[in-house]
C-alpha positions as CSV (number, residue, x, y, z in Angstrom):
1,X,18.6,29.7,-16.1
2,X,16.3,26.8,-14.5
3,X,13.9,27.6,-12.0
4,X,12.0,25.2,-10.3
5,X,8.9,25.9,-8.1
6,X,8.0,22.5,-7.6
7,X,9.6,19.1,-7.0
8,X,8.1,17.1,-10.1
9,X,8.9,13.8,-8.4
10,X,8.9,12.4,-5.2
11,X,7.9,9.3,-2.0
12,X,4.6,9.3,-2.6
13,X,3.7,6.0,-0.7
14,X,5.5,3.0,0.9
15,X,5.8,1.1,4.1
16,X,7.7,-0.9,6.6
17,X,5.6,-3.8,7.1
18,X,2.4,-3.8,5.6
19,X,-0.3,-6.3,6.6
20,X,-3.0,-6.9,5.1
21,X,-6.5,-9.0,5.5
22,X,-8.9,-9.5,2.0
23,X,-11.9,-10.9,1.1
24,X,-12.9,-12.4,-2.4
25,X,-15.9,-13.0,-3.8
26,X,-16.7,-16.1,-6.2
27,X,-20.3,-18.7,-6.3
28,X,-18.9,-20.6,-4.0
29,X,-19.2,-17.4,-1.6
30,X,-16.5,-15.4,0.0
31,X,-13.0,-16.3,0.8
32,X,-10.9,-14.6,3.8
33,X,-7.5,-14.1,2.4
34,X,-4.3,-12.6,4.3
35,X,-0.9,-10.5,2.5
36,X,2.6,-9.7,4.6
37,X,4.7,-7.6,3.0
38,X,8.0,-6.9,4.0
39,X,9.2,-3.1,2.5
40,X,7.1,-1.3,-0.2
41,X,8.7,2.0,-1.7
42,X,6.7,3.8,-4.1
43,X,7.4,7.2,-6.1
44,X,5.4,9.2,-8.6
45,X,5.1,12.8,-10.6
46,X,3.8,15.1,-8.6
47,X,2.9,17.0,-12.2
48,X,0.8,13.3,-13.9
49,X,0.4,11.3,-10.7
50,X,1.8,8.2,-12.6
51,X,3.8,6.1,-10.6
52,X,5.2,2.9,-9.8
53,X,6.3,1.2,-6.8
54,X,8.2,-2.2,-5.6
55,X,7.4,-4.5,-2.8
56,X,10.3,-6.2,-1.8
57,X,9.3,-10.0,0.0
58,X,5.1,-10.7,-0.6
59,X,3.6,-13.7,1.3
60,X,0.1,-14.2,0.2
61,X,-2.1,-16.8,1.4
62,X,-4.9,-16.9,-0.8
63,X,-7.6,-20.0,-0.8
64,X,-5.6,-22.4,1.6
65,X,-2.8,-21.3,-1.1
66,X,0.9,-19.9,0.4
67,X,2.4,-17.7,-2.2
68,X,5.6,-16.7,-1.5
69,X,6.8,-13.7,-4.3
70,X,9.9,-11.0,-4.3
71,X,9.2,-9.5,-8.0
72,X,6.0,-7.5,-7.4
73,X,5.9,-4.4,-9.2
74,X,3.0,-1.6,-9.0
75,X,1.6,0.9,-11.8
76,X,-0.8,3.7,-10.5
77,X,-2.1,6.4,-11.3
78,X,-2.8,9.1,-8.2
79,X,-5.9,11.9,-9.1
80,X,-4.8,13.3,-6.0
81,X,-0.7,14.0,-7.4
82,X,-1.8,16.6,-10.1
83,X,-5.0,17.9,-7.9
84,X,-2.2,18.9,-5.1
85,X,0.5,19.8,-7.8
86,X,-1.7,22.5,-9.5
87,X,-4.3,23.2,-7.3
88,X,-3.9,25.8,-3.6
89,X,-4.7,22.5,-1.1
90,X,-3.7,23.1,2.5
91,X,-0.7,20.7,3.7
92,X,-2.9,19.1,5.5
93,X,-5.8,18.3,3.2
94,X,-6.7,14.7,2.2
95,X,-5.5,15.9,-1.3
96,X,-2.1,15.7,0.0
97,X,-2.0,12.7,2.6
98,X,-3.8,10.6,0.3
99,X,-3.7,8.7,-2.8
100,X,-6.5,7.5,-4.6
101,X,-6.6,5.9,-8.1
102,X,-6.4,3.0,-10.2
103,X,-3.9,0.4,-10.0
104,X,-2.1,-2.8,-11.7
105,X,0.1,-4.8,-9.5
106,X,1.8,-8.1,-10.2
107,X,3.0,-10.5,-7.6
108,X,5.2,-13.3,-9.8
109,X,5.7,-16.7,-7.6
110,X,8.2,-18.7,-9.6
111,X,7.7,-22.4,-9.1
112,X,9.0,-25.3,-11.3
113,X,7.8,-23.6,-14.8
114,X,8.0,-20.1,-13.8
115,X,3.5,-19.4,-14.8
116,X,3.1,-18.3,-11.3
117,X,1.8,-15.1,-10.7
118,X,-0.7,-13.0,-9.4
119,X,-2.8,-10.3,-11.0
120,X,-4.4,-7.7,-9.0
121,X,-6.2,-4.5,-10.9
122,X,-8.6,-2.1,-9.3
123,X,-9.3,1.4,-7.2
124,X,-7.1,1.8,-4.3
125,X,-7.3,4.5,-1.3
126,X,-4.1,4.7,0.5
127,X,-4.0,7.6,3.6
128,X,-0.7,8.5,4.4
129,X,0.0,11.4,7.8
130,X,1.2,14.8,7.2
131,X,3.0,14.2,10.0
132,X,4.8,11.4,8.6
133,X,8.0,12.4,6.9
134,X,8.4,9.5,5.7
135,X,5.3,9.3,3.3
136,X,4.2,5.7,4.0
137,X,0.9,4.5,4.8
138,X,-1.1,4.5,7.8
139,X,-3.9,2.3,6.1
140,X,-4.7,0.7,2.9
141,X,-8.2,-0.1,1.4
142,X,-8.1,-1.8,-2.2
143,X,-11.0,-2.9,-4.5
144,X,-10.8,-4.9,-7.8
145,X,-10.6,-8.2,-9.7
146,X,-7.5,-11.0,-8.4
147,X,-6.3,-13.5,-11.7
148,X,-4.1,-16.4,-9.7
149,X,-2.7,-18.1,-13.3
150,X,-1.4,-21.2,-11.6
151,X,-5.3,-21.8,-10.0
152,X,-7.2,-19.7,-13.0
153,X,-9.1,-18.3,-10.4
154,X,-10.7,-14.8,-11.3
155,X,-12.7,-13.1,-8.9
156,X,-13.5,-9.6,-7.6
157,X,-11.8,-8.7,-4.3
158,X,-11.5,-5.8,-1.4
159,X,-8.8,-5.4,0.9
160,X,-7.9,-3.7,3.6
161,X,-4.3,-2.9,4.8
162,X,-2.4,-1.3,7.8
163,X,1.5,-0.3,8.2
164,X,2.4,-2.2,11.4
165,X,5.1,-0.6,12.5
166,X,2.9,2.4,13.1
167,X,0.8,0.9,16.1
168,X,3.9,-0.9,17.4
169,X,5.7,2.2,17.9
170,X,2.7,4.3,19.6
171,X,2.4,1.6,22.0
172,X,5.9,1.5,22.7
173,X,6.2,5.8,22.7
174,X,3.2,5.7,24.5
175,X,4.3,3.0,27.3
176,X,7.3,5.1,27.8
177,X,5.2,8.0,28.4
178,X,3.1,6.3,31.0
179,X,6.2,4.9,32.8
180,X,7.5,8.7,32.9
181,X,4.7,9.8,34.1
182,X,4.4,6.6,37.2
183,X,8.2,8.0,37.9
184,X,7.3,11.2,38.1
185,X,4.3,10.8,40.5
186,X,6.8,8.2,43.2
């Protein structure tokens, strides 16, 4: 006999369109940087909180740089996945709409010689809504150190992200509503 009382694995994060706006740090002083992302599926264990995650088409402009990148895997590791796994959080608690932890994510822009990519590393804070069945991310905030190998530039960086689609749709729900409600008052 099995008996499982918990799903081990499962969406743990992701997103339609994420959009992103970053700053970096170096002595020349800091750099405002911008990331599109077009689909990001992630999945961990609930038991370890390991897991990794894809995003499917990057565009990164970094530096008066364009890089354009569609192999971009993600390694991270979620405290929160074993704290809600084992532990007796509420559905809604932070615990379980959030994952915070470190990260490693590679965004590989071949050019000519293929020694394009993009090394980002660090502590990220993603909050997702228990309301969102989807699991994907409402917003985004990252903090670490960037290696770009075809401009060896290393430098710390933060970033903060939000799902698009998200504000898109609650000003088109939320139109509709208004509209109703015009109708309703003629």
């Amino acid at each position: 006999m099995l008996f499982i009382t918990k799903p081990i694995f499962g969406l743990d994060g992701g997103g339609f369109f994420p959009i992103g706006v970053s700053l970096d740090f170096s002595k020349d002083g800091a750099n405002v940087n911008y990331d599109i992302c077009i689909g990001r599926l992630e999945t961990s264990s609930f038991e370890t909180g390991i897991g990794i995650g894809w995003e499917m088409v990057k565009y990164n402009k970094i530096r008066d740089e364009h890089y354009f990148s569609i192999i971009n895997p993600i390694i991270y590791w979620n405290i929160f996945g074993p704290l809600s796994f084992y532990g007796n959080y509420p559905s809604s608690s932070i615990v379980w709409n959030s994952m915070f932890g470190p990260f490693i994510h590679i965004n590989y822009a071949p050019n000519y010689n293929f020694q394009n990519y993009i090394l980002f590393t660090g502590l990220r804070f993603t909050y997702t809504s228990f309301l969102d069945a989807t699991g994907c991310f409402l917003f985004h905030i990252e903090a670490g150190n960037r290696y770009i190998r075809d401009g060896n530039i290393n430098n710390p960086y933060i970033s903060v992200k939000i799902d698009i689609v998200y504000p898109i749709l609650a000003a088109f729900f939320g139109s509709l509503y208004l509209v109703d409600k015009i109708k309703k008052k003629e």
